[in-house]
MDAnalysis code that builds the backbone (N, CA, C; Angstrom):
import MDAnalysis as mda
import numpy as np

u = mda.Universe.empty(570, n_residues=190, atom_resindex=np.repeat(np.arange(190), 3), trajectory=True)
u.add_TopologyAttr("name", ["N", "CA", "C"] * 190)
u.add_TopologyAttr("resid", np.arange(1, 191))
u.add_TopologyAttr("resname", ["UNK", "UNK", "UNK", "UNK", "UNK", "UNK", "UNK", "UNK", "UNK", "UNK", "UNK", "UNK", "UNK", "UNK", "UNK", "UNK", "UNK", "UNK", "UNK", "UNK", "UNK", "UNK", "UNK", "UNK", "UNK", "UNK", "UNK", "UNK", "UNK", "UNK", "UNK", "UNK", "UNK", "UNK", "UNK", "UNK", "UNK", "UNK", "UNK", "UNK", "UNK", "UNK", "UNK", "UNK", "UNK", "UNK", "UNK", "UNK", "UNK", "UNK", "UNK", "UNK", "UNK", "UNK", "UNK", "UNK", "UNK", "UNK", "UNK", "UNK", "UNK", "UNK", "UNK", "UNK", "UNK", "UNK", "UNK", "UNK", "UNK", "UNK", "UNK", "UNK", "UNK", "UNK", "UNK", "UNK", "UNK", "UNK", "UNK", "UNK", "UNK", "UNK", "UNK", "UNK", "UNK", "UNK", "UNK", "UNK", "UNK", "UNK", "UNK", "UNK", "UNK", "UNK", "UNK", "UNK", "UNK", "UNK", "UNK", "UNK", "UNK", "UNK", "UNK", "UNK", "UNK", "UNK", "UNK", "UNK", "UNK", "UNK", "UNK", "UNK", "UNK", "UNK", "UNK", "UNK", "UNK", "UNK", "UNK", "UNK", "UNK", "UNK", "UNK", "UNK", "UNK", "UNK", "UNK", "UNK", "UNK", "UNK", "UNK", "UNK", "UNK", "UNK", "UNK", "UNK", "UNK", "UNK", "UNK", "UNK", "UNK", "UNK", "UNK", "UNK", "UNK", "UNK", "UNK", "UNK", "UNK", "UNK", "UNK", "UNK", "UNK", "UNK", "UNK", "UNK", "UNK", "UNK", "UNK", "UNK", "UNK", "UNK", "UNK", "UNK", "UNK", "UNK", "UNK", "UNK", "UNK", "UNK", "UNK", "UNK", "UNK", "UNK", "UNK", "UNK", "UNK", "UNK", "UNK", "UNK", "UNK", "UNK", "UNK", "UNK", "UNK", "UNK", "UNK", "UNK", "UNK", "UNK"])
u.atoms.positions = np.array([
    [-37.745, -32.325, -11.252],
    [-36.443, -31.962, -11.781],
    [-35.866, -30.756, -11.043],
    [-36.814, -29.661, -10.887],
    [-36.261, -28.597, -9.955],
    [-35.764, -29.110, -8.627],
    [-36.221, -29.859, -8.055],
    [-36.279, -30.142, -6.921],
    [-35.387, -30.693, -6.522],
    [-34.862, -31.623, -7.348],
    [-33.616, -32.476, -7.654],
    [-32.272, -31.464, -7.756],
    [-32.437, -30.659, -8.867],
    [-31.019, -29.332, -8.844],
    [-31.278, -28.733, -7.621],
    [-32.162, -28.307, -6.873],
    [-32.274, -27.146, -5.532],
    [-31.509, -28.335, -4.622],
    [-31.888, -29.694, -4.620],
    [-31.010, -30.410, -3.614],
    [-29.769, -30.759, -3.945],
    [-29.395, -30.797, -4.979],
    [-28.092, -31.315, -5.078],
    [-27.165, -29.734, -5.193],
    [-27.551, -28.463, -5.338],
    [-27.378, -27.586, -5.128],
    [-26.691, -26.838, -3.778],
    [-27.650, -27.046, -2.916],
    [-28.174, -27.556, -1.750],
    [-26.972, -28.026, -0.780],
    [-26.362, -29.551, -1.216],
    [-25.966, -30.343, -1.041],
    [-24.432, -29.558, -1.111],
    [-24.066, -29.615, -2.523],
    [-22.678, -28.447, -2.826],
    [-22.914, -27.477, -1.959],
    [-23.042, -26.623, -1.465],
    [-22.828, -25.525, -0.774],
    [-22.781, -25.699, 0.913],
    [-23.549, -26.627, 1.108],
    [-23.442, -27.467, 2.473],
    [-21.773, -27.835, 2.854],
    [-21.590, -28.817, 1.717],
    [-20.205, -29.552, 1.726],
    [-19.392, -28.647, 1.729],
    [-19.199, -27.699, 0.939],
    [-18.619, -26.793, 0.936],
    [-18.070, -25.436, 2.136],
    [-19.293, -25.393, 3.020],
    [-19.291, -24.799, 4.134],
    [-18.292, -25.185, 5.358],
    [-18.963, -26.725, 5.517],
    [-18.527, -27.387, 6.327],
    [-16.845, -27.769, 5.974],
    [-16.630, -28.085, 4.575],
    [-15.160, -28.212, 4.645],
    [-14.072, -27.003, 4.857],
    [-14.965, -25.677, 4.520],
    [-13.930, -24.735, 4.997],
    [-14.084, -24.517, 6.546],
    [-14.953, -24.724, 7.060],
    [-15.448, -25.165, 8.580],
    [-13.804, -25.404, 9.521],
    [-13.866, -26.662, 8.635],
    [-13.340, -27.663, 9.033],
    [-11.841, -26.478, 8.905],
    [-10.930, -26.333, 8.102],
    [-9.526, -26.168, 7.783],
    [-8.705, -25.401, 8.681],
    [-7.770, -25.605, 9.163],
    [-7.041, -24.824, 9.844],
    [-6.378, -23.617, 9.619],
    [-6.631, -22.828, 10.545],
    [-5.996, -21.892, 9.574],
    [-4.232, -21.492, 9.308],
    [-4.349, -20.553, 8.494],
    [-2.458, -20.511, 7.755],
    [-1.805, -19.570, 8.758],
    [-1.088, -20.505, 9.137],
    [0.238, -19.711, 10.431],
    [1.264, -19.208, 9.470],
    [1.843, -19.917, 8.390],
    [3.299, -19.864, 7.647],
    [3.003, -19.679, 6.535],
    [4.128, -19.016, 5.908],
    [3.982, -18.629, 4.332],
    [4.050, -19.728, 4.010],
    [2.829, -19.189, 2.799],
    [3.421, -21.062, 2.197],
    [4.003, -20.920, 0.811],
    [5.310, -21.404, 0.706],
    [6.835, -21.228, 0.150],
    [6.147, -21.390, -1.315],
    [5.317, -22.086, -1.347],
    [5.619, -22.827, -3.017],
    [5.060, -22.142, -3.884],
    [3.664, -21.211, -3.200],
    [2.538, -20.502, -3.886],
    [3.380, -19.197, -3.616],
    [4.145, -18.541, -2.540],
    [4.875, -17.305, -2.601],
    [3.559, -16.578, -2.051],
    [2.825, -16.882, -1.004],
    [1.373, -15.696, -0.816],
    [2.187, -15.906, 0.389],
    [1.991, -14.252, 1.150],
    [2.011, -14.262, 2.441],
    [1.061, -14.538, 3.435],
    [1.557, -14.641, 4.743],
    [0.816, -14.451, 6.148],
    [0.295, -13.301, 6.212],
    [-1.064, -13.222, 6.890],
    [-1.478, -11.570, 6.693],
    [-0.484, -10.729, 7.962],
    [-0.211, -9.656, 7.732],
    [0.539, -8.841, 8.382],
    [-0.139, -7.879, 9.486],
    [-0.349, -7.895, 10.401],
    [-0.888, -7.277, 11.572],
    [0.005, -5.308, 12.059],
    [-0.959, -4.570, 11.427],
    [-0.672, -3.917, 11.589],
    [-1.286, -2.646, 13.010],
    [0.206, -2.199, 13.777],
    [-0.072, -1.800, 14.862],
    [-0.199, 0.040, 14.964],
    [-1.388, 0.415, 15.312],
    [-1.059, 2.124, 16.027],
    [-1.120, 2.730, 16.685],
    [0.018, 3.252, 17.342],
    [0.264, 3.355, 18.425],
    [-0.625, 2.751, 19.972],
    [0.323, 1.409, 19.488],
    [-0.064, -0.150, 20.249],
    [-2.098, -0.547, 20.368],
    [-2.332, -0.134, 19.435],
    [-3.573, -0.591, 19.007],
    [-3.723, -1.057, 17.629],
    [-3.540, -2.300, 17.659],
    [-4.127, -3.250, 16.513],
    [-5.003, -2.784, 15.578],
    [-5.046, -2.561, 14.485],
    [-5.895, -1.797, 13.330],
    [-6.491, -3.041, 12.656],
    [-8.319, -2.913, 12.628],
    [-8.596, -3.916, 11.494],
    [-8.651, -3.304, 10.299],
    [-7.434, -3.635, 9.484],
    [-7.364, -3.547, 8.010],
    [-6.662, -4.723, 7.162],
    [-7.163, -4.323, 6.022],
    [-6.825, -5.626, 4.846],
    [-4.721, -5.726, 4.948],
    [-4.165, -6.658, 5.103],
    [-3.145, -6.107, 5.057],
    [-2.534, -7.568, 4.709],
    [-3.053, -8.564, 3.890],
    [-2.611, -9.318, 2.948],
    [-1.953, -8.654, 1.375],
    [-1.989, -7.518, 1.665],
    [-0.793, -6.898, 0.392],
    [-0.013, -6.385, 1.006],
    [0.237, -6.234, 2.392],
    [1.613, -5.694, 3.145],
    [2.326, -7.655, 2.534],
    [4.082, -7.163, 2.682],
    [5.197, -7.956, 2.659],
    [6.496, -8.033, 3.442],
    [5.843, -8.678, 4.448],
    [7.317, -8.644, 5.677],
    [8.178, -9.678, 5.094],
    [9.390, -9.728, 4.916],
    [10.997, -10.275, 4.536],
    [11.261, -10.253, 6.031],
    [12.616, -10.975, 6.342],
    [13.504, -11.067, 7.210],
    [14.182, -9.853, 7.235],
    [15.073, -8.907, 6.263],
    [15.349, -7.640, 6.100],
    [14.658, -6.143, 5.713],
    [13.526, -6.872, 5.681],
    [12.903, -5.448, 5.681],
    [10.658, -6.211, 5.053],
    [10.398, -5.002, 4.901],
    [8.810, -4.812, 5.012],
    [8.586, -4.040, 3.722],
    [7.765, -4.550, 2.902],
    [7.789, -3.624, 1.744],
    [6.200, -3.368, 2.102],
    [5.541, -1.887, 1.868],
    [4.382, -1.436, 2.210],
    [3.644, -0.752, 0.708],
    [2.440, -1.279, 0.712],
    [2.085, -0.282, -0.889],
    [1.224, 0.754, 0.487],
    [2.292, 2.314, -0.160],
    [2.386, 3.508, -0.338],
    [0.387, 4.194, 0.408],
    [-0.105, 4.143, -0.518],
    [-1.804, 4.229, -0.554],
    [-2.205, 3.925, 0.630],
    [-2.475, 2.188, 0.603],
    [-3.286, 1.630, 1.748],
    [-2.552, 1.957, 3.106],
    [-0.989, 1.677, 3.336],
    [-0.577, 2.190, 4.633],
    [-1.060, 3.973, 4.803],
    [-1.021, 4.324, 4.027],
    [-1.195, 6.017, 4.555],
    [-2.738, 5.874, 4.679],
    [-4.023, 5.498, 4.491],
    [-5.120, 5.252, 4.553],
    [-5.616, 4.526, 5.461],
    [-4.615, 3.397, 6.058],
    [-5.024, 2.543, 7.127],
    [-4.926, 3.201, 8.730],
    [-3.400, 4.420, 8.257],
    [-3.034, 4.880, 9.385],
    [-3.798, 6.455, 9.390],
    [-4.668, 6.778, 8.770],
    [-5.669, 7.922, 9.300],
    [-5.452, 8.748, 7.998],
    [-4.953, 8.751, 6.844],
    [-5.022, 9.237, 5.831],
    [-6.522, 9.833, 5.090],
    [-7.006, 10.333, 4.371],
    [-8.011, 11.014, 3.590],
    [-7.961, 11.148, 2.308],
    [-8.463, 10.762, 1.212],
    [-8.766, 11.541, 0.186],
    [-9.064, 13.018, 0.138],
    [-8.346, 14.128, -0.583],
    [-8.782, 15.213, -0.080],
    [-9.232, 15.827, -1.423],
    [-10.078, 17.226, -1.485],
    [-10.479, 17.386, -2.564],
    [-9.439, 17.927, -3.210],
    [-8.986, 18.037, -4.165],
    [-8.177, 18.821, -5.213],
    [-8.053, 18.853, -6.417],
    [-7.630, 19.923, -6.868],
    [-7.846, 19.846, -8.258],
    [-6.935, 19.000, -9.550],
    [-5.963, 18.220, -8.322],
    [-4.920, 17.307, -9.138],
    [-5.367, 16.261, -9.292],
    [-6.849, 15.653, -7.971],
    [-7.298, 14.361, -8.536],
    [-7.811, 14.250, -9.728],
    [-7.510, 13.242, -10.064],
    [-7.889, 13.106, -12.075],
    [-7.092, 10.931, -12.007],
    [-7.781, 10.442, -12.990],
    [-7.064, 8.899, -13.251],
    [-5.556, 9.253, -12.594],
    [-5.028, 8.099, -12.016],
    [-3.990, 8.056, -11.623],
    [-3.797, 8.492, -10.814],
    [-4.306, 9.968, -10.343],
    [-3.793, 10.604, -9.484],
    [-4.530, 10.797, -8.629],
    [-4.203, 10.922, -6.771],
    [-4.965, 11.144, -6.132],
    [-4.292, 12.204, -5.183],
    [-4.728, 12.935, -4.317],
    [-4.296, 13.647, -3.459],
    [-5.084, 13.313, -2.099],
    [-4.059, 13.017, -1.071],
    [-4.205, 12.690, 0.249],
    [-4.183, 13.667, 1.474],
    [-4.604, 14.046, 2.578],
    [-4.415, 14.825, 3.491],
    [-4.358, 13.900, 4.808],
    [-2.827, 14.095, 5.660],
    [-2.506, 13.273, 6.255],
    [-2.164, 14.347, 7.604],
    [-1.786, 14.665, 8.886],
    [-1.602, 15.318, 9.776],
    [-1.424, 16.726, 8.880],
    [-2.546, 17.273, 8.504],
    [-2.578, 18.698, 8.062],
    [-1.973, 18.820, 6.947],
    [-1.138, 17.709, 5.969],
    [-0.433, 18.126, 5.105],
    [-1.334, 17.969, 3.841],
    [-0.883, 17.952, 2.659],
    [-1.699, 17.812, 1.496],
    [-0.103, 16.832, 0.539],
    [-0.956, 15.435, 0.022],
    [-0.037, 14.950, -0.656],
    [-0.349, 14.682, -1.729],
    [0.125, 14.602, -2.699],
    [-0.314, 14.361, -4.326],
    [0.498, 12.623, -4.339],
    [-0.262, 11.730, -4.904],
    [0.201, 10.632, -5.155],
    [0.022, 9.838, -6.896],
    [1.026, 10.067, -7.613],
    [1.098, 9.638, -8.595],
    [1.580, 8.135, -9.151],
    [1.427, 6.789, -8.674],
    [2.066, 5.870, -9.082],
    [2.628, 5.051, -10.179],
    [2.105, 5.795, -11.247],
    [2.936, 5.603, -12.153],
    [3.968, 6.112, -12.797],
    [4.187, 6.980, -12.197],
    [5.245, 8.052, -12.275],
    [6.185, 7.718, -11.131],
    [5.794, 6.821, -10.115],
    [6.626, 6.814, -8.717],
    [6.491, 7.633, -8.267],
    [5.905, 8.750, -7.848],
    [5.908, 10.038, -7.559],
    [4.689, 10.404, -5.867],
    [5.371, 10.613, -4.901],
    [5.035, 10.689, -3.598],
    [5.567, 12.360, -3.250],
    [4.681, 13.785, -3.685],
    [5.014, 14.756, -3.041],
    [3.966, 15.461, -1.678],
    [4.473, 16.533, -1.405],
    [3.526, 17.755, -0.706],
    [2.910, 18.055, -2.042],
    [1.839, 18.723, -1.728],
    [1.158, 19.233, -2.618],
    [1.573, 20.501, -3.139],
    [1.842, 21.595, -2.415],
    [2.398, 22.836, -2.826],
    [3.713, 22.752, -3.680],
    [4.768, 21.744, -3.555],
    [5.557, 21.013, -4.116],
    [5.387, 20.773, -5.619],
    [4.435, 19.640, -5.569],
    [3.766, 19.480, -6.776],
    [3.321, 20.577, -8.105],
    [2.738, 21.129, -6.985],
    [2.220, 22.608, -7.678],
    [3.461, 23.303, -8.565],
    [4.262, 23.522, -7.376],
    [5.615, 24.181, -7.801],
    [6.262, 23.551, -9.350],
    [6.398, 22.122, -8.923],
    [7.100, 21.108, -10.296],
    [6.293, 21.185, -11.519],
    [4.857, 20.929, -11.122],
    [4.475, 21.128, -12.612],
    [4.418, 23.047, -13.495],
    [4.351, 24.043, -12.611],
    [4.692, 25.178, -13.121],
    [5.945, 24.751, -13.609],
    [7.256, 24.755, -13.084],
    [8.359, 24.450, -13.093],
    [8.251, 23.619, -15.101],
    [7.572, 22.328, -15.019],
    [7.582, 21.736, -16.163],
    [7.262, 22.395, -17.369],
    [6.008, 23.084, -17.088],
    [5.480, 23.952, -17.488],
    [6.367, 25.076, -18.304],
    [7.014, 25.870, -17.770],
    [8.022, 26.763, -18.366],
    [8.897, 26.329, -18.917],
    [9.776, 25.213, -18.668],
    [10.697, 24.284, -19.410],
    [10.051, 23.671, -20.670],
    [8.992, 23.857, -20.840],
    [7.791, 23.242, -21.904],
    [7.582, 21.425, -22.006],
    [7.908, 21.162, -21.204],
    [7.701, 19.775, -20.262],
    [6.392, 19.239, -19.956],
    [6.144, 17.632, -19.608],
    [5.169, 17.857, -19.120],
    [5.599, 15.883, -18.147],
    [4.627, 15.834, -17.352],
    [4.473, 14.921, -16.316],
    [5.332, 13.373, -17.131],
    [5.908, 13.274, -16.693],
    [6.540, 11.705, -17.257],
    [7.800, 11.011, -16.213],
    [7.715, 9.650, -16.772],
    [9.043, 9.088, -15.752],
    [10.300, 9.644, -15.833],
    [10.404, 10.632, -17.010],
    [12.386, 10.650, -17.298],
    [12.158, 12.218, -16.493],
    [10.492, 12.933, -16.403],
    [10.651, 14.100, -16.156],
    [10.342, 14.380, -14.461],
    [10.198, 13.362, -13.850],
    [10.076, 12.540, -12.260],
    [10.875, 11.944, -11.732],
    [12.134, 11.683, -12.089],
    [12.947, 11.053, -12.222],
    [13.253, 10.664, -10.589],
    [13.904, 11.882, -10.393],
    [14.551, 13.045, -9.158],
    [13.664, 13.281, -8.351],
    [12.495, 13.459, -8.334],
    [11.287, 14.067, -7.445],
    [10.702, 13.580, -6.827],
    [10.069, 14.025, -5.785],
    [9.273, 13.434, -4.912],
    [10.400, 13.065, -3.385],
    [9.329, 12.243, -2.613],
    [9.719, 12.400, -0.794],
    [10.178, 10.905, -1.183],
    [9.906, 10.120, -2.311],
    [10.565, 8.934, -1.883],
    [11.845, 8.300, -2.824],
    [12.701, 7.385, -2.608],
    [13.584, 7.200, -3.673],
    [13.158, 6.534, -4.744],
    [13.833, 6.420, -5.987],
    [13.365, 5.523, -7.187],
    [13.992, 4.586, -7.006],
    [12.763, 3.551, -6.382],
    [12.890, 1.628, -6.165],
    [12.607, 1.162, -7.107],
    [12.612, 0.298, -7.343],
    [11.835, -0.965, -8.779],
    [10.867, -0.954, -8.287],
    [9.795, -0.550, -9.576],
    [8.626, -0.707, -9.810],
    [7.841, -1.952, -10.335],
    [7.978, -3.158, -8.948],
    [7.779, -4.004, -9.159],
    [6.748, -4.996, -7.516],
    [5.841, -5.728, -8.068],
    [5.152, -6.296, -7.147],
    [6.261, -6.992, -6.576],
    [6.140, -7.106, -5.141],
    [7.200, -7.627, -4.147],
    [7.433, -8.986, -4.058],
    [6.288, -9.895, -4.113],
    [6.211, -11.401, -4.339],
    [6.329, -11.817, -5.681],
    [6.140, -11.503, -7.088],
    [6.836, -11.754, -8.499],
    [7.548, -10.728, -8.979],
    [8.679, -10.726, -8.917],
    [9.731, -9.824, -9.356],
    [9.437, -9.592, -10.647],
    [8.615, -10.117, -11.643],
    [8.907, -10.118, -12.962],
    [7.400, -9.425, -13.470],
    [6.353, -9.221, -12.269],
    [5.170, -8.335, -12.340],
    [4.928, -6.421, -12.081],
    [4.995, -5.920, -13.565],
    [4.959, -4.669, -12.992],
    [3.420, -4.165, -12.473],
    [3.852, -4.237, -11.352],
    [2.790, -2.657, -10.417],
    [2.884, -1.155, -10.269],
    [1.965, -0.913, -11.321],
    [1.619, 0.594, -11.639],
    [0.568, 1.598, -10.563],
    [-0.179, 0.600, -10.044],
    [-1.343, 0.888, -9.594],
    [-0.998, 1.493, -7.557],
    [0.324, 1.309, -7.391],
    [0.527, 1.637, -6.256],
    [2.001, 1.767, -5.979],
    [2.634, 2.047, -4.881],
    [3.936, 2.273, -4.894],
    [4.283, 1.879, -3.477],
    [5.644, 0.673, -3.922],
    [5.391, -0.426, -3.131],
    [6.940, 0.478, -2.303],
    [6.775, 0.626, -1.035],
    [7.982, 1.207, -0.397],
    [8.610, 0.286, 0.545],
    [9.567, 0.126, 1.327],
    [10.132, 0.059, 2.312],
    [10.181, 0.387, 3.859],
    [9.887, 0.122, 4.612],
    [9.452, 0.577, 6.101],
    [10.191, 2.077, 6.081],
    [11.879, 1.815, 6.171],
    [12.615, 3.031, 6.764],
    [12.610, 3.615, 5.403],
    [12.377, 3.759, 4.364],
    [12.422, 5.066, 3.673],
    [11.275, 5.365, 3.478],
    [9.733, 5.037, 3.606],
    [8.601, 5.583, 4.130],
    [8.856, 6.233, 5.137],
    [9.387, 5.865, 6.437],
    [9.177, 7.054, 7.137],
    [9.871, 7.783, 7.139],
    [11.412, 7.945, 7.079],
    [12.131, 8.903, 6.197],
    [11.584, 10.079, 5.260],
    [10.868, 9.472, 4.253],
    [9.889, 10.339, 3.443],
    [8.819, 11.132, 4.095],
    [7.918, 10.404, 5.335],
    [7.071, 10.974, 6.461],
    [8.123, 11.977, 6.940],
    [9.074, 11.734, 7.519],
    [9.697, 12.396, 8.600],
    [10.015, 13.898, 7.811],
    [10.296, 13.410, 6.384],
    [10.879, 14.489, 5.655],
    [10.205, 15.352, 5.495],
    [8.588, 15.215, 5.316],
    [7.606, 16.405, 4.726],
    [6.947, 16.819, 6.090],
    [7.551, 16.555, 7.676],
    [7.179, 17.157, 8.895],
    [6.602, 16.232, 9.454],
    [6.194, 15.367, 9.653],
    [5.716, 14.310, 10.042],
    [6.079, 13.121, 11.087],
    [6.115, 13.547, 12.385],
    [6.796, 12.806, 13.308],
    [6.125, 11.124, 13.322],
    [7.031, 10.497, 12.666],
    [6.510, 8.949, 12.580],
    [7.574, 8.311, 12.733],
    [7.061, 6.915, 13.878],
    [8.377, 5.980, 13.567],
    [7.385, 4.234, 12.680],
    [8.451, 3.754, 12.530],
    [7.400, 2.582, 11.875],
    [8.851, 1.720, 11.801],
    [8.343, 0.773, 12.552],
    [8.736, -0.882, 13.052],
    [8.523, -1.972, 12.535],
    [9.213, -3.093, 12.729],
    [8.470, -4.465, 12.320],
    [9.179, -5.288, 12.569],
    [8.389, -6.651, 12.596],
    [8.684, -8.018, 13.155],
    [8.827, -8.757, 12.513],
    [9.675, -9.315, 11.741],
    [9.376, -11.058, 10.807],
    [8.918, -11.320, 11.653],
    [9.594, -11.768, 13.274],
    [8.589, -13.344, 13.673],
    [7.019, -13.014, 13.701],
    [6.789, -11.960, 14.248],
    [5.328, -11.963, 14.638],
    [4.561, -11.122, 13.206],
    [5.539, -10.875, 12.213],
    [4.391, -10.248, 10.914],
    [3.846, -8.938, 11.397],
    [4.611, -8.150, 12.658],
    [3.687, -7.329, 12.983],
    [4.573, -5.785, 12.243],
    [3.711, -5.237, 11.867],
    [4.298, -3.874, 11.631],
    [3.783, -2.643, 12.807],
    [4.035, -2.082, 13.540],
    [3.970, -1.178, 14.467],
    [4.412, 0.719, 13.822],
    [3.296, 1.243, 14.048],
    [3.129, 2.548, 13.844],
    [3.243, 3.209, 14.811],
    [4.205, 4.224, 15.000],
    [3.937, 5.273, 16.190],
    [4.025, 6.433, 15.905],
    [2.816, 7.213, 16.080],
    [2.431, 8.627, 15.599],
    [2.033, 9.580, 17.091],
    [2.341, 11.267, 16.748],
    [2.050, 11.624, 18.056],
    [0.723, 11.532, 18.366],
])
């Protein structure tokens, strides 16, 4: 009886091998399921292996979650005393960034510092109506890019040119490009 389940076991995982073996792989979005092509991301003209089936190239633009692009392109976790749930703080060309995504909230760190004293004395404290205004990036819909009707809390889904806009803004000489046809997004840092 064992012997019988280990082969037919056996057998499934064989078939199984061989038919993904077999499949071609996905050139084109495929329309009906709404999943993208993975997105090939470039720095400074060197191809990066990273996960980048949650990048979203459109014909008019590239929507990027916030996190993984700043992490793919040489980003850090850094120590601070703001990391806590939710929040993380990043160190990117010497800077220090506080990243809050449920708040939408993309600052400098000294910044940060500043706003929550700031809240602080107003007798305030961290929230969306009190974030409103703040931060390096604008307030987009807080929404996954492929179901409009899915909220994503867990990251902050931006736009090519007002990411680097936001880079450019906190000192940060970056340009950042992209291709519908080729899915490629291109980074250029000094």
């Amino acid at each position: 009886m064992k012997r019988s389940i280990a082969f037919f076991v056996g057998m499934v995982l064989l078939l199984t091998a061989v038919s993904c073996a077999n499949e071609e792989p996905r050139t084109e979005p495929l329309e009906k399921d709404n999943v993208p092509v993975d997105v090939t991301l470039v720095l400074n003209g060197d191809t990066l292996d990273v996960y980048t089936m949650h990048y979203h190239v459109r014909e008019d633009r590239v929507e990027i979650p916030l996190s993984a692009f700043l992490q793919s392109i040489g980003a850090e976790y850094a120590d601070s005393p703001y990391n806590a749930y939710g929040t993380q703080c990043y160190v990117f060309q010497n800077r220090r960034y506080v990243f809050v995504p449920d708040m939408h909230l993309f600052m400098l760190e000294h910044e940060y510092t500043a706003f929550l004293k700031e809240l602080e004395e107003a007798g305030q404290s961290l929230s969306r109506e009190t974030t409103a205004d703040r931060g390096l990036l604008p307030k987009t819909e807080r929404t996954f890019p492929l179901y409009e009707d899915v909220v994503e809390w867990a990251e902050i889904w931006v736009d090519s040119i007002s990411l680097m806009n936001a880079l450019r803004q906190s000192g940060v000489d970056i340009t950042v490009d992209y291709s519908y046809s080729t899915k490629t997004i291109a980074v250029t840092l000094p």
